[in-house]
C-alpha positions as CSV (number, residue, x, y, z in Angstrom):
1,X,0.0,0.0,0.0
2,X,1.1,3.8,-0.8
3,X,1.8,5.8,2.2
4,X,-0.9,8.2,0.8
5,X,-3.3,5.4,0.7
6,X,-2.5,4.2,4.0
7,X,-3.2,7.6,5.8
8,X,-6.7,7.3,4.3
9,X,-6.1,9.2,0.8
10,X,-7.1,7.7,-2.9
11,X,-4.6,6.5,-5.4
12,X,-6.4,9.6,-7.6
13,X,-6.2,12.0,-4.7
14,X,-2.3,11.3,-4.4
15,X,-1.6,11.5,-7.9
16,X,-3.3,15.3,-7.6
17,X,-1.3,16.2,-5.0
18,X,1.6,14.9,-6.8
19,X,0.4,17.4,-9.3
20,X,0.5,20.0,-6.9
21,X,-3.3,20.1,-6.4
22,X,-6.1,19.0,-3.9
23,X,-9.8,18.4,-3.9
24,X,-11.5,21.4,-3.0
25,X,-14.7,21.5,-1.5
26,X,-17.7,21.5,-3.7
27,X,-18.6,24.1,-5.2
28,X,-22.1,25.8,-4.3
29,X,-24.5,25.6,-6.7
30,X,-25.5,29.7,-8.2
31,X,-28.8,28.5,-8.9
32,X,-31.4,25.9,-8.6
33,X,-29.5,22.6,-8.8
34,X,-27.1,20.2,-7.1
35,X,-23.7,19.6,-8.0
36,X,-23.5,15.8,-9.1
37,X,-26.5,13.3,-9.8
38,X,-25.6,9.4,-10.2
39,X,-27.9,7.5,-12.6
40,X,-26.6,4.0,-13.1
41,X,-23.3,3.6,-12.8
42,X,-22.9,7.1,-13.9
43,X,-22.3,10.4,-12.1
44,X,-23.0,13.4,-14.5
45,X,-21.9,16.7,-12.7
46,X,-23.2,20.0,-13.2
47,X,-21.3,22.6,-15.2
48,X,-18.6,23.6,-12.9
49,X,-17.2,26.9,-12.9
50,X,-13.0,27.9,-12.1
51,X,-13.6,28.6,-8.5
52,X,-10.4,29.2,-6.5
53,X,-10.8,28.9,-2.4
54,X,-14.8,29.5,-3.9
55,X,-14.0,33.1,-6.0
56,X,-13.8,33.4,-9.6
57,X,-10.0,34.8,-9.8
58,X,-10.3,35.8,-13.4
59,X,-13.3,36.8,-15.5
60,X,-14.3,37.9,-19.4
61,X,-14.2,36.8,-23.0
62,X,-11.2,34.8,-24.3
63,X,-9.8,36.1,-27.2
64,X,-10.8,39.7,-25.8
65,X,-9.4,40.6,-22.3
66,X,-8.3,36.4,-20.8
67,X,-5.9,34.7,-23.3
68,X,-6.3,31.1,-24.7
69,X,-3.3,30.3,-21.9
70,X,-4.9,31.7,-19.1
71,X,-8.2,30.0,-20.2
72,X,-6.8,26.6,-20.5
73,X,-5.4,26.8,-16.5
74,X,-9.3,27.6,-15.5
75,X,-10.2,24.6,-18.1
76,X,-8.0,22.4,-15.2
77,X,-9.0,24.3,-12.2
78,X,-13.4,23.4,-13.7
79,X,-11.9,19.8,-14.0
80,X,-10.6,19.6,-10.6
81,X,-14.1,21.1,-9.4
82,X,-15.6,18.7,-11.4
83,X,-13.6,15.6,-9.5
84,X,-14.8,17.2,-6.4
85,X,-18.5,17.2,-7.0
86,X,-18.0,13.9,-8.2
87,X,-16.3,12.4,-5.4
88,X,-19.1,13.9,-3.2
89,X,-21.6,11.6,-4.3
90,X,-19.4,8.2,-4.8
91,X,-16.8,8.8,-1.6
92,X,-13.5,7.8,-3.7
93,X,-12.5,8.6,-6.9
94,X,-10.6,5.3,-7.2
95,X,-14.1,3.6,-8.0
96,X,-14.2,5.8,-11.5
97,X,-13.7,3.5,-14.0
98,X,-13.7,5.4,-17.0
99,X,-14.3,9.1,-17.5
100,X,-16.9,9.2,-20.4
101,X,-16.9,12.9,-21.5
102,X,-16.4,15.8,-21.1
103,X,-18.5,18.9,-22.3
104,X,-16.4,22.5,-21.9
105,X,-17.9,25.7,-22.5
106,X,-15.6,28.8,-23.5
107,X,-17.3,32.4,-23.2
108,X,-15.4,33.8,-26.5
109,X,-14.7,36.6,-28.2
110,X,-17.1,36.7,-31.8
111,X,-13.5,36.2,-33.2
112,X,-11.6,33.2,-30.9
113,X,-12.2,29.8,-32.2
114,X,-9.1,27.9,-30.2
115,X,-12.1,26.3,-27.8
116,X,-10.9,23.2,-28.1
117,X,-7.2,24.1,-27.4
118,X,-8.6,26.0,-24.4
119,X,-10.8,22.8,-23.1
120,X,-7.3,20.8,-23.6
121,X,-6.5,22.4,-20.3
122,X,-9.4,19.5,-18.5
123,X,-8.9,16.7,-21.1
124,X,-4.8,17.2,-20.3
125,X,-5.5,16.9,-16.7
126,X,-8.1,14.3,-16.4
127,X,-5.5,11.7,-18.6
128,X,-2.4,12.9,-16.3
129,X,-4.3,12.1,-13.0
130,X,-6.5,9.0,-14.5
131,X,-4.3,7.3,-17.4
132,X,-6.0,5.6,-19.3
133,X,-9.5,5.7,-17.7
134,X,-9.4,9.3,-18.3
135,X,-9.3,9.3,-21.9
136,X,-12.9,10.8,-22.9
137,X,-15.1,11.5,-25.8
138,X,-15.4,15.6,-25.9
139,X,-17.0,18.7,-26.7
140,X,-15.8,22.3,-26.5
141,X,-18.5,24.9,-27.7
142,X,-18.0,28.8,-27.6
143,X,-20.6,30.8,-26.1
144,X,-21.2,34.4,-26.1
145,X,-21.1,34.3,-21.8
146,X,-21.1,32.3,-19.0
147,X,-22.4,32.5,-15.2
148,X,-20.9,35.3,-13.6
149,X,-18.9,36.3,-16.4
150,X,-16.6,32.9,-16.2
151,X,-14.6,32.5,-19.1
152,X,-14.8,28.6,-19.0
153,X,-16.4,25.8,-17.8
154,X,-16.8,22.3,-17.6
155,X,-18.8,19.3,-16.9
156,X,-18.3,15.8,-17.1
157,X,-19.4,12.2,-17.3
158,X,-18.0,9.7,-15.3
159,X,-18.2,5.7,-15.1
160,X,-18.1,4.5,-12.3
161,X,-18.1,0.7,-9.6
């Protein structure tokens, strides 16, 4: 056994930290919805937005005011929101047997279409922390704006036992 699993923390937990990341705590939901619903052997979270210790740290249009750089760092921070909400409704994220998809929304500038390098920020993440199981199917759309000005976010699909 990892010493990270024996003090109680997942195999996918320790390989975020070896990232130099940790789980935050889930995000509250801005409207009139949870975070994560499990269906099957699915979890299918809500569109999660790059909150950082629960603020949005940088807002606007990519392509006009947050570069395509900047854009694809939130993409990872929405994916790491995204493993949170999804751990609170299975208890470890070891059980995830295959991440499934992944759906990233860039508020963009009329003249920006680099979405999908900008959504490469999640994708990039989820395969360094899962391998394998976190290879996904994808869509990255631009949208004129997002919830409280956000200039990315991202949901996701999850298999899970």
């Amino acid at each position: 056994m990892e010493p990270a699993q024996a003090q109680g923390t997942s195999r996918i937990e320790a390989r975020l930290m070896e990232l130099g990341m940790t789980l935050p705590a889930v995000a509250a939901p801005v409207a009139a919805y949870v975070p994560a619903v499990v269906a099957g052997n699915n979890v299918f979270t809500s569109g999660q937005l790059p909150f950082i210790d629960g603020k949005l740290t940088v807002t606007g249009k990519v392509g006009a005011g947050v570069s395509a750089e900047d854009a694809k760092k939130l993409a990872a921070v929405c994916a790491v929101n995204a493993l949170a909400a999804l751990k609170s409704v299975i208890g470890d994220l070891d059980r995830v047997t295959r991440i499934v998809k992944v759906v990233g929304f860039v508020a963009s500038d009329p003249s920006f279409t680099g979405q999908p390098g900008v959504i490469n920020g999640a994708s990039e993440l989820l395969g360094e922390v899962f391998g394998e199981v976190g290879i996904h199917a994808r869509s990255a759309v631009g949208v004129s704006v997002l919830p409280l000005d956000s200039p990315v976010e991202v949901e996701l699909i999850a298999e899970f036992q």
